[in-house]
N, C-alpha and C positions, 0 to 999 in steps of 0.2 A: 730908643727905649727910655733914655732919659729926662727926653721932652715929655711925653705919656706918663711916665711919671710923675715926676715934676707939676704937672698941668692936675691932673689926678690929686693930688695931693694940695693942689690950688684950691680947686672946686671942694674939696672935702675939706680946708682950713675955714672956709669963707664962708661955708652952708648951702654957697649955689648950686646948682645940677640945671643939669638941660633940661632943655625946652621939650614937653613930649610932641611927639609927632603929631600932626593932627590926625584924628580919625578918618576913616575913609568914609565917603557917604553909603548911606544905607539902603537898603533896598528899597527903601522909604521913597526917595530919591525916582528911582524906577517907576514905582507904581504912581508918584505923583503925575508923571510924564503920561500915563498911559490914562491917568484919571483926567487931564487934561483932552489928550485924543477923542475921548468919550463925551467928556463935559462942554465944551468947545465944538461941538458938531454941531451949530446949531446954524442958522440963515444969518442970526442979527450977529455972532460973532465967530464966522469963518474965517475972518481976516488976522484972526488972534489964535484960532486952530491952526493956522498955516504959518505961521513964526516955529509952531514944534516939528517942521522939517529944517534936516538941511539942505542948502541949495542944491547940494547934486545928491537930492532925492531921489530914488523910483520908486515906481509901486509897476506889481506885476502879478496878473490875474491867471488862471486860465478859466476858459473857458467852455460851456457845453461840449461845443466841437472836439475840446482837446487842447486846443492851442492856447498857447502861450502867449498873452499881451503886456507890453511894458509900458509906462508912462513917464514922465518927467517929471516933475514937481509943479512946472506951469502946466501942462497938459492934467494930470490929476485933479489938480485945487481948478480949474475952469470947468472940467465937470462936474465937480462936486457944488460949483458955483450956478453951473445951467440948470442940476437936479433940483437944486433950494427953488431956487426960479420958476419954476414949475407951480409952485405954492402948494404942495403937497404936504403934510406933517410927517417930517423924517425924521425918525430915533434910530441909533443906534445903541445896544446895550452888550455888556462880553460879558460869558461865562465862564467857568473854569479855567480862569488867569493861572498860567502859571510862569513865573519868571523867573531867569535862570540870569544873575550876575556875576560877572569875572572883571573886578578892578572898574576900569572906566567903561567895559562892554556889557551890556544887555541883551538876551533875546526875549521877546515874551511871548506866546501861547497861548491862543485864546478861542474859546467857541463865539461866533459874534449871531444876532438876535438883528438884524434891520427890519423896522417898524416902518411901510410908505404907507399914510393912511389907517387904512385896519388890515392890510394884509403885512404876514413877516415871511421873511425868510432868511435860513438859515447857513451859515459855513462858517470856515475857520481861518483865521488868521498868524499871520507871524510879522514882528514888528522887530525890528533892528535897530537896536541904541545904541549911543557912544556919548559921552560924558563929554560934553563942549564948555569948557570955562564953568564948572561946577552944577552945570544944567545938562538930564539926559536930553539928547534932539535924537529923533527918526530918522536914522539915517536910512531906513529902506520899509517895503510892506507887501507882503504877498496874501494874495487871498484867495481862496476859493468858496463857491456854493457847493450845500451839495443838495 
């Protein structure tokens, strides 16, 4: 009690006080991550959209039938690598983002819009983030059509 004191009584002689905490990153933070996802979908810089996973990535669909498919992070980015390759114009665009942050975690929510060409179509998504050395990364991605 006396050190607390004492110390207390240091800091308020001297005029110093602590250091404030830094602030936590901001949702900011999130949506920049997820505006990269979007932005970065493209043929000439897929190799810069696949730095925003982490290595032990999945992504995991289902499908018409029902069932459920997973991928890996190499299995995902090589067919998103064969679709480009195709030479077809792919957009992707998301609606109704909504994200939900807690500290260094993320989910986000989103309607997504895939443009092949002139046809779209539509389903929804869920993206899993985790705050890796001050950058959100994808740690996962579930999608469906509908």
């Amino acid at each position: 009690m006396r050190i607390a004191l004492a110390l207390l009584l240091a800091l308020t002689v001297t005029g110093a006080t602590p250091a404030p905490a830094a602030p936590p990153a901001s949702d900011e933070a999130v949506r920049r991550a997820v505006s990269d996802y979007v932005g970065l979908y493209r043929r000439e810089t897929l190799e810069r959209w696949r730095a925003l996973f982490l290595p032990g990535f999945t992504a995991a669909h289902v499908g018409d039938d029902g069932v459920v498919r997973q991928r890996t992070l190499e299995e995902f980015y090589q067919a998103q690598k064969r679709y480009f390759d195709t030479g077809k114009s792919i957009r992707e665009d998301l609606e109704n983002v909504r994200v939900e942050r807690h500290g260094a975690l993320a989910s986000v929510w989103a309607d997504f819009v895939l443009t092949e060409d002139r046809e779209k179509s539509r389903g929804r998504l869920v993206l899993l983030l985790i705050e890796d050395h001050g950058v959100f990364r994808i740690h996962s991605l579930m999608f469906q059509y509908r």
